[in-house]
C-alpha positions as CSV (number, residue, x, y, z in Angstrom):
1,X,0.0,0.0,0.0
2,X,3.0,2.4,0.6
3,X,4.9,1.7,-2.0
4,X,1.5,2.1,-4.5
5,X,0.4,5.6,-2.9
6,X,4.3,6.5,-4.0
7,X,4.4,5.3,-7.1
8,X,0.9,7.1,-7.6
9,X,2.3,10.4,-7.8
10,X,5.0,9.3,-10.7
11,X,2.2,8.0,-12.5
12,X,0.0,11.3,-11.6
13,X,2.0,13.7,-12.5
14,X,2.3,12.8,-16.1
15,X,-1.3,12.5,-17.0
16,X,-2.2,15.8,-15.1
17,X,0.0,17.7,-16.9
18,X,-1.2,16.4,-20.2
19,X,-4.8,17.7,-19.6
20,X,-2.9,21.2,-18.4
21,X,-0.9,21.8,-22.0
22,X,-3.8,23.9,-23.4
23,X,-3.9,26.2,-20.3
24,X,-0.1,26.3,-20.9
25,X,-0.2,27.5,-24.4
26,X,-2.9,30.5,-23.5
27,X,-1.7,31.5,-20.0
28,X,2.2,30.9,-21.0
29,X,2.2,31.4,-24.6
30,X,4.0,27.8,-24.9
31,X,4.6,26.7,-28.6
32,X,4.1,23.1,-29.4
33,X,8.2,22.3,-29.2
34,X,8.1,24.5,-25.6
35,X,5.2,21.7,-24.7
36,X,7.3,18.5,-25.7
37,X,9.9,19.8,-23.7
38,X,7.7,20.4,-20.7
39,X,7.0,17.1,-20.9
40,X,10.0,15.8,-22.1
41,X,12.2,17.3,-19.4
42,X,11.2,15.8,-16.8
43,X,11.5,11.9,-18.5
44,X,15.1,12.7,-19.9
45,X,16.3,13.2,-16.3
46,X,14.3,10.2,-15.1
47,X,15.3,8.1,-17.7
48,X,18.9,8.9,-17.2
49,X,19.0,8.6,-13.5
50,X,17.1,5.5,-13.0
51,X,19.9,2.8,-13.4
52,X,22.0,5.0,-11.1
53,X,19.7,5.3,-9.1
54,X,18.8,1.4,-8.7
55,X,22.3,1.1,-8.3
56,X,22.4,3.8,-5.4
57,X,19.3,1.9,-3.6
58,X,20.8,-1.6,-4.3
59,X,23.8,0.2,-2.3
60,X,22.6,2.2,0.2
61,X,19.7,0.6,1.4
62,X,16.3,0.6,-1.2
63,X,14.0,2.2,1.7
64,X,16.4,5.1,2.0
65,X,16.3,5.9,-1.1
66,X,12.8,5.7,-1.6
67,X,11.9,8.3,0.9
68,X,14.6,10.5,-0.7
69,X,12.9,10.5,-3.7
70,X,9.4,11.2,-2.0
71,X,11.0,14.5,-0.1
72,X,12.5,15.6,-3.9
73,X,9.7,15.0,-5.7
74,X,8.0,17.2,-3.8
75,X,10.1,20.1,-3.6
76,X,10.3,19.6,-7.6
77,X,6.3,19.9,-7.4
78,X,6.5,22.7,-5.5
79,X,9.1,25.0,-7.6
80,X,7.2,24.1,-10.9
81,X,4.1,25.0,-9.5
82,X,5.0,28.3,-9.1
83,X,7.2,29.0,-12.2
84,X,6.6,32.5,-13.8
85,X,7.6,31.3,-17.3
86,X,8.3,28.2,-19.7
87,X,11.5,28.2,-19.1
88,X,11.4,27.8,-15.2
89,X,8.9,25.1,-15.2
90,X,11.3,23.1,-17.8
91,X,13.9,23.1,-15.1
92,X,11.5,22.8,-12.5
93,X,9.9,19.9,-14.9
94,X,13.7,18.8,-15.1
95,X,14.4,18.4,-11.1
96,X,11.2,16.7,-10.3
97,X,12.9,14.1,-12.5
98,X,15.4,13.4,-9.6
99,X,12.5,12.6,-7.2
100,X,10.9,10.1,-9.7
101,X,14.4,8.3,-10.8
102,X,14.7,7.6,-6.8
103,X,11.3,6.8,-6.1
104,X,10.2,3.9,-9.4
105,X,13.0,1.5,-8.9
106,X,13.2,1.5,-5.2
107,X,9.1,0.5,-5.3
108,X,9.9,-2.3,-7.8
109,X,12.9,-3.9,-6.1
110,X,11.2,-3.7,-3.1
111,X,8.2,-5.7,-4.0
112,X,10.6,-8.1,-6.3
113,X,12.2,-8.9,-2.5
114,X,9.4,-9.2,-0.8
115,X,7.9,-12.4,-2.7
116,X,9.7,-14.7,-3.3
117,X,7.1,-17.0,-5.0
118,X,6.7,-16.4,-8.7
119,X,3.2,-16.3,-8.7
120,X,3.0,-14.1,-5.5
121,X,5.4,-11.6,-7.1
122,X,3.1,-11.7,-11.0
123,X,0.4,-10.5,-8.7
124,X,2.3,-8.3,-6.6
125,X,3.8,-6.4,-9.7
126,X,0.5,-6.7,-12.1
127,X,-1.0,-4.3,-9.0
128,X,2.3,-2.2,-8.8
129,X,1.3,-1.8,-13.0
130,X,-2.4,-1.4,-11.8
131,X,-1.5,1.5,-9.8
132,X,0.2,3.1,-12.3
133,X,-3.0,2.8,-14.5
134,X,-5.1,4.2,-12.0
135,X,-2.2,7.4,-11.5
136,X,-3.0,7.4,-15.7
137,X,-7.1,7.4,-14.7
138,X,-7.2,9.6,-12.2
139,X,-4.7,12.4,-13.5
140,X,-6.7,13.7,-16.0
141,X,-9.8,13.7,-13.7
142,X,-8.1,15.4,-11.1
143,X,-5.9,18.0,-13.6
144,X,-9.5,19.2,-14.8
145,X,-11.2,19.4,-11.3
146,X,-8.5,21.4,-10.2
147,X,-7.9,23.8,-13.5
148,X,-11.8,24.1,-13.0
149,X,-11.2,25.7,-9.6
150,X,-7.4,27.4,-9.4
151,X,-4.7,28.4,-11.8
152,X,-2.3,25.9,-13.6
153,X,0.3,25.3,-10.5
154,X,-2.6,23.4,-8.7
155,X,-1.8,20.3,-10.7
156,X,1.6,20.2,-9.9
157,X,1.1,21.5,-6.0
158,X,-0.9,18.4,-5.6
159,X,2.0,15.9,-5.5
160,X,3.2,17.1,-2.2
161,X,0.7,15.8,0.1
162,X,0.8,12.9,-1.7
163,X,4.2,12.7,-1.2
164,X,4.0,13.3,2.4
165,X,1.1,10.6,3.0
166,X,3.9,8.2,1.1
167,X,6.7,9.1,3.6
168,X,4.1,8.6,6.7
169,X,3.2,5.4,5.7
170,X,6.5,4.0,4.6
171,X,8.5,4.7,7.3
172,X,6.9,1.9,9.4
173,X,5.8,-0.6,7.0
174,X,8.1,-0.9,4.3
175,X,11.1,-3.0,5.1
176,X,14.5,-1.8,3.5
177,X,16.8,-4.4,2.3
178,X,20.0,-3.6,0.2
179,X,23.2,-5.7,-1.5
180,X,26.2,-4.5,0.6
181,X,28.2,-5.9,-2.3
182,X,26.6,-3.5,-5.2
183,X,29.4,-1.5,-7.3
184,X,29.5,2.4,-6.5
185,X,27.0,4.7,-9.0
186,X,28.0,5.0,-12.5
187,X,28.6,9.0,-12.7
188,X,30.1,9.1,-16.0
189,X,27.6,6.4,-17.9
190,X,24.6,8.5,-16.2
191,X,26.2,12.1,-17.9
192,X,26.4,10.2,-21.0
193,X,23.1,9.0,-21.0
194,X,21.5,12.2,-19.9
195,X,23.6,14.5,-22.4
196,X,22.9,11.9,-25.5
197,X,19.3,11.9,-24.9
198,X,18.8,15.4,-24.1
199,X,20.8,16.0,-27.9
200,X,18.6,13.9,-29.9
201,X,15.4,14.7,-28.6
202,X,16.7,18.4,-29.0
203,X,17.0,17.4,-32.7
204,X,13.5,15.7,-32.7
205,X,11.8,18.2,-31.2
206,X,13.2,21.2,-32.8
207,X,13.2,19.9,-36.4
208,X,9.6,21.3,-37.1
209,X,10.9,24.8,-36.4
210,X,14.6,24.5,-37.5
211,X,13.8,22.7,-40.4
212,X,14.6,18.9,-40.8
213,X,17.4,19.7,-43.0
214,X,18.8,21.9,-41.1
215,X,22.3,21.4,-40.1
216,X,22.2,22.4,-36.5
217,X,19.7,19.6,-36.5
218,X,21.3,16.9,-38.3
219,X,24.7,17.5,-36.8
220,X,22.6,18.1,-33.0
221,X,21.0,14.9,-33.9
222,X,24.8,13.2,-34.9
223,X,26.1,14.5,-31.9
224,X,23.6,13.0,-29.7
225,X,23.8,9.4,-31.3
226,X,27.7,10.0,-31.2
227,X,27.6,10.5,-27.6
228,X,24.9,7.1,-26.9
229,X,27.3,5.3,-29.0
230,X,30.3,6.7,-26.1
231,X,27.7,5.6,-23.4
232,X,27.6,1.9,-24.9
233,X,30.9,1.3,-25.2
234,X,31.4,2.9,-21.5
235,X,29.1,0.7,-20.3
236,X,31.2,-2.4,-21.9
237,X,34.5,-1.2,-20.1
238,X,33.3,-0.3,-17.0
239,X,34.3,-1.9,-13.8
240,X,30.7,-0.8,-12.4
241,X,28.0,-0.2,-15.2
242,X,25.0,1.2,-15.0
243,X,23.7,-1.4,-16.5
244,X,25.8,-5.0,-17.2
245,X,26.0,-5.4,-21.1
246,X,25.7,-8.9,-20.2
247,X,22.1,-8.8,-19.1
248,X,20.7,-8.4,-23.0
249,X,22.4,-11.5,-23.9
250,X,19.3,-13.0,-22.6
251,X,16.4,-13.1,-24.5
252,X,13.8,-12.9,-21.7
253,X,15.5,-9.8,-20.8
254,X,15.9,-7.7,-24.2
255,X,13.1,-8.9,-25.7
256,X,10.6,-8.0,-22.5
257,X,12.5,-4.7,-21.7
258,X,12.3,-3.5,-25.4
259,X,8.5,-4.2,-25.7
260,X,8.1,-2.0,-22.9
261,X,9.7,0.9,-24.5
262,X,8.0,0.6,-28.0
263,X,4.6,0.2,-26.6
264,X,5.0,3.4,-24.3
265,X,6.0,5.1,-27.5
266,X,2.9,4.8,-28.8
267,X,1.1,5.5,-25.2
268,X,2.3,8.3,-24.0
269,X,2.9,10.1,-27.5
270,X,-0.9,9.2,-27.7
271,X,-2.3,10.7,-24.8
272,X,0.2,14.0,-25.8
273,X,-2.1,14.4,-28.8
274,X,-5.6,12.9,-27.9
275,X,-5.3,15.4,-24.7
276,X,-5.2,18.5,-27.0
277,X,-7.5,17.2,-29.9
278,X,-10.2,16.7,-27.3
279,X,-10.0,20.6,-26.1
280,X,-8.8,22.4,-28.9
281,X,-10.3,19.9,-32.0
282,X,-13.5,18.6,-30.2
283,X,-14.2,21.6,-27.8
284,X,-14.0,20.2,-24.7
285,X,-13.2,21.9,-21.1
286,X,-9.8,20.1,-19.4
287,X,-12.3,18.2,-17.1
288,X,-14.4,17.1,-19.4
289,X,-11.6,15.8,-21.5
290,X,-10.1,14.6,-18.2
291,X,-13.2,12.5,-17.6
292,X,-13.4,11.5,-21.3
293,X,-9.6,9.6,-20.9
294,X,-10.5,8.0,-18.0
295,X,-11.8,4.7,-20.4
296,X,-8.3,4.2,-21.6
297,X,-6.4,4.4,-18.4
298,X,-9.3,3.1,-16.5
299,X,-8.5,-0.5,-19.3
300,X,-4.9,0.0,-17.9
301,X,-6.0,-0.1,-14.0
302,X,-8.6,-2.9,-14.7
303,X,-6.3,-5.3,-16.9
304,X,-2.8,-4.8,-15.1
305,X,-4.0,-6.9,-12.3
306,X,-5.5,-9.2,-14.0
307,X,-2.4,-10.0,-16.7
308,X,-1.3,-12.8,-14.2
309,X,-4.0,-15.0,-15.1
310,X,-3.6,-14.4,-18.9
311,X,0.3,-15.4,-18.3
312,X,-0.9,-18.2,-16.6
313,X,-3.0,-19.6,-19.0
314,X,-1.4,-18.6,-22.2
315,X,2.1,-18.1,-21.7
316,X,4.2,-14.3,-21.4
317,X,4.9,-14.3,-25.0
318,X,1.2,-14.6,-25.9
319,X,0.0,-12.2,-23.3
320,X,2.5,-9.5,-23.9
321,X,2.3,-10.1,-27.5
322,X,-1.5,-10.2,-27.6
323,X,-1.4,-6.9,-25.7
324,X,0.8,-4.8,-28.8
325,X,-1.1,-6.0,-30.9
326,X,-4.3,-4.6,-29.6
327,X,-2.6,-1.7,-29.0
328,X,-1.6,-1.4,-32.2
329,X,-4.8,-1.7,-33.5
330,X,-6.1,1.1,-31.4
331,X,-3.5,3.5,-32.5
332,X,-4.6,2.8,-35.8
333,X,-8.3,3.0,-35.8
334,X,-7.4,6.8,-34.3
335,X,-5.4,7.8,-37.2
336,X,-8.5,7.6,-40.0
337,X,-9.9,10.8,-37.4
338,X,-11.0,13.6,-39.5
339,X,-12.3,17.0,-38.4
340,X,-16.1,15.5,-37.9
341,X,-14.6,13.1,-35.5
342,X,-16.7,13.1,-32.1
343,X,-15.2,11.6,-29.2
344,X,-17.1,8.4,-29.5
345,X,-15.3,8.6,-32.9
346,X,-11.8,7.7,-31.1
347,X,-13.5,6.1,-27.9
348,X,-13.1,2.6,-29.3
349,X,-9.7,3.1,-30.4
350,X,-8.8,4.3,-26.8
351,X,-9.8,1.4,-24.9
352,X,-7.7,-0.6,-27.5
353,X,-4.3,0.9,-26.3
354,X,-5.7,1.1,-22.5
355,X,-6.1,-2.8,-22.8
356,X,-2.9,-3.6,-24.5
357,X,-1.0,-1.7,-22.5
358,X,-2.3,-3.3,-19.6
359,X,-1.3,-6.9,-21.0
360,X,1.8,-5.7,-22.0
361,X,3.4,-3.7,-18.8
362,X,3.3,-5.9,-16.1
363,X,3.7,-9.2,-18.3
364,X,7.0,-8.2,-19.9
365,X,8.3,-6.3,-17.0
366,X,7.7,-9.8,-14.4
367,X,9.8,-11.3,-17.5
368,X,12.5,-8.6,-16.3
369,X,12.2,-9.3,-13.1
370,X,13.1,-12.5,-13.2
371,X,15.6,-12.7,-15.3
372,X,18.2,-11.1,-13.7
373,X,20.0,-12.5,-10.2
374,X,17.8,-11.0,-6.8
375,X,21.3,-9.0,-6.3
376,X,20.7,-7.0,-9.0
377,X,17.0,-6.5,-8.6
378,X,17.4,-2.8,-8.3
379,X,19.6,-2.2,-11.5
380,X,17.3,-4.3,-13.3
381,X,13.8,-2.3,-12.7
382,X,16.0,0.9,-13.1
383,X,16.6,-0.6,-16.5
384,X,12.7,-1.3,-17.0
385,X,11.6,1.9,-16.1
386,X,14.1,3.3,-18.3
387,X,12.9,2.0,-21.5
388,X,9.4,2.8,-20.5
389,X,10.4,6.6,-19.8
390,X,12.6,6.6,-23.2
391,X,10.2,4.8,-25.2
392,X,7.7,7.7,-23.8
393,X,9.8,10.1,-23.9
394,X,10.9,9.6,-27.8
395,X,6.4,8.9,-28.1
396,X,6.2,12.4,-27.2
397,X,9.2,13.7,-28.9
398,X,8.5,11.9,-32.5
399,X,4.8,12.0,-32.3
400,X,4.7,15.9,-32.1
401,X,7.2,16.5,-34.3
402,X,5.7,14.4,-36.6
403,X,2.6,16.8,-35.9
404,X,4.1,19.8,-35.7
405,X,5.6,19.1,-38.9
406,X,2.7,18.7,-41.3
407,X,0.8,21.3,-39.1
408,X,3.2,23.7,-40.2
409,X,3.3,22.6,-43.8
410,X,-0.1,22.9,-44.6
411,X,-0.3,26.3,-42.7
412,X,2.6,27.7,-44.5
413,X,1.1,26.7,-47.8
414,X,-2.4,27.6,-47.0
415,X,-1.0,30.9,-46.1
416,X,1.2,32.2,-48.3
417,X,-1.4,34.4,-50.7
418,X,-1.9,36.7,-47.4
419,X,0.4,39.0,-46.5
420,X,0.2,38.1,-42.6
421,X,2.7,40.1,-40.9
422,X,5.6,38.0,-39.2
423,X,4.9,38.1,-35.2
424,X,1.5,37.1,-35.9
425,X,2.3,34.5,-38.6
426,X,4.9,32.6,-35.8
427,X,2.0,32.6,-33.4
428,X,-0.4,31.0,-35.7
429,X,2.5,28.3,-36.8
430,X,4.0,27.6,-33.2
431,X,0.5,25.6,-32.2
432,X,-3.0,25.1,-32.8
433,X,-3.9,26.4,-30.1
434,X,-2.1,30.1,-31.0
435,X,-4.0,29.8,-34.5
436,X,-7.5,29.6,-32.5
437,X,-6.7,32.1,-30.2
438,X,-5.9,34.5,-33.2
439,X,-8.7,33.1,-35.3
440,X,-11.4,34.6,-32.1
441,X,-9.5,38.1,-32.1
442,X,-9.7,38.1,-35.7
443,X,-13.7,37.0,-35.8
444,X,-16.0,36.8,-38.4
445,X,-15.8,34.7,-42.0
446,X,-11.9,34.9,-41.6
447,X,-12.0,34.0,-38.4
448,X,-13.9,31.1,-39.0
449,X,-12.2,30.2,-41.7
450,X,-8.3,30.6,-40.3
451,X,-9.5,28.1,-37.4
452,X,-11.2,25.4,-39.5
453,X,-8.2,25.0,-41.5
454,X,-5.8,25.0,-38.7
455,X,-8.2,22.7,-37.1
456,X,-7.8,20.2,-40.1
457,X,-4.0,20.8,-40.4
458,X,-3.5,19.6,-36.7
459,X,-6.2,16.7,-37.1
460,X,-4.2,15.9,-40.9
461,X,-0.6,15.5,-38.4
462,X,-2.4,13.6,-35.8
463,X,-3.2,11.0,-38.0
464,X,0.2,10.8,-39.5
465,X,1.8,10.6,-35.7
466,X,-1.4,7.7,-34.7
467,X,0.0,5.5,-37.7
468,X,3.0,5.8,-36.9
469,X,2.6,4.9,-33.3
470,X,0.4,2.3,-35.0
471,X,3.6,0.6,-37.0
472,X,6.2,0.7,-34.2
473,X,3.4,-0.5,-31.4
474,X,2.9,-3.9,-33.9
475,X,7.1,-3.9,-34.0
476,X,6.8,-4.5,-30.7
477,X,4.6,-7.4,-30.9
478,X,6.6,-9.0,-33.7
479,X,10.1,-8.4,-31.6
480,X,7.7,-10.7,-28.9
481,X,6.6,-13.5,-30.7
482,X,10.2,-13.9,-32.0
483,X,12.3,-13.3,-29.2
484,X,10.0,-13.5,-26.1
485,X,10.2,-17.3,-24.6
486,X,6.5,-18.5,-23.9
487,X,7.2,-19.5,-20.3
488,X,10.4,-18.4,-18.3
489,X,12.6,-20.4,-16.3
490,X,11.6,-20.7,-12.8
491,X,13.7,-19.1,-10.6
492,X,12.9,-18.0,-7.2
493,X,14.4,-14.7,-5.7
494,X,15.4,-15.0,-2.1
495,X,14.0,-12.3,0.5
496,X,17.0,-10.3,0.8
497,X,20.3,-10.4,-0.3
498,X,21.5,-9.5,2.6
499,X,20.5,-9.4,6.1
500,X,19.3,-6.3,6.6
501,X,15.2,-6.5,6.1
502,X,15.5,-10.2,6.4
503,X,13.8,-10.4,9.8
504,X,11.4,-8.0,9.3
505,X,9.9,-9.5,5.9
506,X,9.7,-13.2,7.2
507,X,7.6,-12.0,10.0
508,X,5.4,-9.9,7.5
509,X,5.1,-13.5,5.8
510,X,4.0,-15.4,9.1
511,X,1.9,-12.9,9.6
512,X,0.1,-13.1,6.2
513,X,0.3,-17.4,6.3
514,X,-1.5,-17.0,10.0
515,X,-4.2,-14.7,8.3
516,X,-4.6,-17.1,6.2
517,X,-5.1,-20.3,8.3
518,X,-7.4,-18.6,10.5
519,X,-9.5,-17.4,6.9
C-alpha cells in the first residue's frame, strides 16, 4: 500500500500535466516544441538517472532511497508549480525528474524482494502496473477538477501531500533491504546517457521549427547518437556499469524490456495528442476531457491486475504479444480521425491501447524481473523503467514533431497568398492552439475560416503521428513473438540479499500465512 500511494504520484503527474498543456499554451504562450519539452524534461532526467539510481538503492539501502525520492519529488512539485515562465517550469519539470528516478526502482525492487514465489510476485507487480494505470485514470480527472477551480500550478502542488502521505506510511511498513556488495553509482555512464538523450530529442523536437534539413539539427542529432554510441561502449568497459552489457544477452531480458519501451512510445505520444484534440479539435473543457480519458487508463487499472491469469493460462509471449497487438490496433483505428470526429469517434480506439497496455506492462516487466540475479534487482527495474520513460519520452518527442511538422506545412502553404505580418504569422505556426486564439480576435468569415483550417491541419498531423505509433506498437509485438520465450525459467528470488530486512519480511510472511489459516 506504501509503496503504491508512492508510485501514484510518478504515475499522476504525467497525466495531469497532459490535460494542463492547453492552459499552458494560453496562460504561457507555450509553442508546441516548448510543450514537448515540458514534458519531455522531466522523462530525460528520469530516464537517465534510474539505473543509477537502482544502483544507489541496491547500495545504500532501497528504503532510503525511496523516501529521498518522495522528499524531492515534492520540492520539484512545489518549484514548478510556481514558475513564472516556460523556461522555469522546464527546469522545475527537469528536477522533479530526480525525485521520480529515486522513487520507481526502489518500489519495484522492493516488492521483487518481498515475494519470493513467482506467482505471488506476478500478482504483486500486475497491482504495482495497476497502480500506475489508475495514477494514468485519475490524472486527468483530477488536472481538470483542479484547473476548474485554481490556476495551472494546482496540478503540480498536488504531488506534495501525496508525497507526504507516502513518507508517513513507509516509514513503518516498508522493510528496506539492500546488497552490501553492489558496485558504486556509475557518474560518468549516467552524464552520457543524460547528455545523448537530451541531444537527440533536441534534434527531434526542434526539427519542425529549424527545419529537418537543417544542419544544426542533423549535426545536434549526430552529436547525440555519437555521444549514446560513447555511453555503450562505457558501459562495456566499466568496472561498475550502470547497467551489465551482459544482461541483454538474454532473450527474456531484451526482448521484454524492449517491448516496454515501443509500446509506451505509442502511449504516452498518444495521450500527448488525444489530450489537446479533445480541447482544442472537439471543444472540450480540461475536465471534461479529463473524464473523457479515463476509459483508456481506466483498461490499464482494470487489466494490469489481472495479466497474471492471462500469463498463466497462455504463456508471457502470448500475453505480452497479444497486448501490442491490440494496442496497435487502437493507435490505428485513431489515425483515419478527421475534423467530424466526435469523441465516440476515437472512444473505441482508446480502450484498445488502455487494454494492451495493460497486458503488456506488467507481463514483460515480471519477464524482467526474473531474469536477472535477486542481487541486481534494483539495477534491473532501473533498466525497465528506463525504457518505458525513453520509449515515452521519444512517443512524445516523435509523435509531435511528426505533428508539428505537417501542421506547419499545410499552414505555410495555406498561407502564403496573405500577406500576414511576421509576429503574428509565428504565433499562428507555433500551435493550434495560438492559430484559434488568433482566429477569435480576428472573428467573423476569416475567423472562421483561419480556425477550420488549422483545425484540419493539426487533425491531418495527428493522423500521420497515430500511424506511426500504429507501426512501431505492432514492431513491438513481432520483436515478442520472435524473441520472447513462452514460459520463463523458474527461478525464485530469495527475501533479501542481505540481512538487513530479512527479519522483518519473514515476519510480515507469518503474519500473512496465519491470516490465512485462521480465513
Amino acid at each position: 500500500m506504501a509503496l503504491c500511494v508512492s508510485l501514484l504520484i510518478v504515475t499522476l503527474d504525467n497525466t495531469v500535466l497532459n490535460v494542463v498543456l492547453p492552459t499552458l499554451v494560453r496562460d504561457l504562450n507555450a509553442t508546441t516544441s516548448q510543450l514537448q519539452w515540458i514534458v519531455d524534461a522531466y522523462v530525460m532526467v528520469f530516464a537517465g538517472l534510474l539505473l543509477p539510481a537502482g544502483s544507489v538503492a541496491d547500495r545504500l539501502g532501497r528504503k532510503k532511497t525511496f523516501l529521498a525520492g518522495l522528499a524531492a519529488f515534492a520540492a520539484g512539485s512545489t518549484w514548478a508549480a510556481f514558475s513564472g515562465s516556460v523556461g522555469m517550469l522546464i527546469a522545475a519539470r527537469a528536477s522533479m525528474g530526480i525525485g521520480g528516478a529515486l522513487i520507481m526502482p526502489s518500489t519495484l525492487s522492493i516488492i521483487t524482494n518481498m515475494f519470493s514465489d513467482r506467482a505471488e510476485r506476478q500478482r504483486a507487480i500486475g497491482m504495482w502496473a495497476g497502480t500506475s494505470g489508475a495514477g494514468i485514470a485519475l490524472g486527468p480527472i483530477i488536472g481538470g477538477l483542479l484547473l476548474a477551480h485554481f490556476w495551472w500550478g494546482s496540478v503540480f502542488l498536488i504531488n506534495v501531500p501525496l508525497a507526504v502521505a507516502g513518507i508517513a506510511f513507509a516509514l513503518p511498513l516498508v522493510p528496506n533491504s539492500r546488497n552490501a556488495r553492489a558496485a558504486a553509482p556509475d557518474v560518468t555512464g549516467a552524464v552520457l546517457s543524460i547528455l545523448g538523450l537530451a541531444l537527440v530529442l533536441w534534434a527531434l523536437i526542434e526539427a519542425p521549427t529549424e527545419g529537418w534539413s537543417s544542419a544544426l539539427v542533423i549535426g545536434t542529432g549526430l552529436a547525440g547518437i555519437a555521444v549514446l554510441a560513447g555511453f555503450a561502449r562505457w558501459e562495456l568497459v566499466s568496472t561498475h556499469p550502470m547497467l551489465n552489457p551482459a544482461f541483454f544477452r538474454h532473450r527474456q531480458f531484451s526482448a521484454a524490456i524492449g517491448s516496454v519501451g515501443l509500446l509506451t512510445f505509442g502511449l504516452f505520444g498518444a495521450l500527448f495528442l488525444l489530450t489537446q484534440f479533445m480541447q482544442f479539435s472537439i471543444g472540450y473543457t480540461p475536465l471534461q476531457a479529463g473524464v473523457r480519458v479515463l476509459p483508456a487508463a481506466g483498461a490499464i487499472a482494470v487489466i494490469a491486475p489481472t495479466s497474471a491469469t492471462f500469463v498463466r493460462l497462455a504463456g508471457t509471449k502470448f500475453t505480452a504479444a497479444a497486448g501490442a497487438l491490440i494496442a496497435a490496433g487502437g493507435l490505428w483505428y485513431i489515425s483515419g480521425s478527421t475534423t467530424a470526429t466526435t469523441y465516440l469517434g476515437i472512444l473505441p480506439g482508446m480502450i484498445m491501447l488502455g487494454v494492451g497496455a495493460g497486458l503488456v506492462i506488467p507481463s514483460a516487466t515480471a519477464s524482467v524481473m526474473g531474469s536477472v540475479p535477486p542481487e541486481h534487482t534494483g539495477v534491473a527495474s532501473a533498466a525497465n523503467g528506463t525504457f518505458l520513460q525513453v520509449g515515452g519520452a521519444l512517443g512524445v518527442a516523435v509523435l509531435g514533431s511528426l505533428l508539428a511538422t505537417r501542421y506547419t506545412d499545410h499552414m505555410t502553404a495555406a498561407l502564403a497568398p496573405h500577406h500576414i505580418p511576421a509576429s503574428v504569422l509565428a504565433v499562428i505556426l507555433g500551435s493550434l492552439g495560438g492559430a484559434l486564439e488568433v482566429a477569435a480576435h480576428v472573428g467573423g468569415l476569416l475567423g472562421r475560416e483561419l480556425a477550420s483550417l488549422a483545425r484540419a491541419a493539426f487533425v491531418s498531423g495527428m493522423d500521420l503521428a497515430m500511424a506511426t505509433a500504429a507501426a512501431v506498437t505492432a514492431t513491438g509485438g513481432a520483436i515478442i513473438l520472435l524473441a520472447l520465450p513462452s514460459r520463463p525459467a523458474r527461478t525464485e528470488v530469495p527475501v533479501s540479499d542481505d540481512g538487513e530486512g530479512r527479519d522483518e519480511i519473514q515476519r510480515n510472511r507469518r503474519r500473512r500465512r496465519k491470516k490465512e489459516e485462521t480465513r
